[in-house]
N, C-alpha and C positions, 0 to 999 in steps of 0.2 A: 467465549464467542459462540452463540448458536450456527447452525447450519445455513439457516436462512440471513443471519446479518453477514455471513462470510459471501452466502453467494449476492448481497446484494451491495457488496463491493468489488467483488468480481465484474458485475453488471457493470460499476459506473464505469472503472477504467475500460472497461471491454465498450464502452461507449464513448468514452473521453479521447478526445484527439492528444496524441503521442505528444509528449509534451519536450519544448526545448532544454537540452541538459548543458551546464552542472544545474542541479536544482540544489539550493541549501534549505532542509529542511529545519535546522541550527547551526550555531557553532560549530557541530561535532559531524554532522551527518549532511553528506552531499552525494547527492546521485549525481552518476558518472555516465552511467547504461539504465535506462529508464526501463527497457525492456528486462533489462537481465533481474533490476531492483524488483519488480514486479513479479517477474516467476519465483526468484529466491526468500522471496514473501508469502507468497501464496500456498505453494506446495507443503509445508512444515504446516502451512493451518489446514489443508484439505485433508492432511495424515490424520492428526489430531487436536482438530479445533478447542480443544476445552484444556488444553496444556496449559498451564502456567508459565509455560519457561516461551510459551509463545506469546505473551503479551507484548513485548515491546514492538515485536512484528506487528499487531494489529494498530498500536501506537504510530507508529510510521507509516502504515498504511492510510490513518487518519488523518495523518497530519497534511499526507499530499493531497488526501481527497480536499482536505478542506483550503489549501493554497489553489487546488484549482478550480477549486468554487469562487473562490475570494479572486480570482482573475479572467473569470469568464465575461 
């Protein structure tokens, strides 16, 4: 993940209205703390965005962006 696709999901939630929780992102994965899911995602990409061991993070960062497109 480049510098600029990280901050331009930064942008969206940093714009997106707080969303109501649990959110099931699948089976396996439910947000609890929408706020907490978001900094504990973020921070490990601002360290070092180009990690491999940080893909699924950017994964799940997609996935809510894209549920809270798909219910806007």
């Amino acid at each position: 993940m480049t510098v600029e696709e990280l901050k331009q999901l930064e942008d969206f939630f940093a714009n997106a209205e707080p969303q109501q929780v649990p959110i099931y992102l699948n089976e396996a994965t439910v947000i609890t703390d929408y706020k907490h899911f978001l900094e504990s995602h973020f921070l490990p990409l601002r360290l070092n965005p180009d990690a491999k061991v940080n893909a699924p993070l950017v994964y799940r960062l997609k996935m809510l962006k894209l549920l809270i497109e798909s219910n806007a």
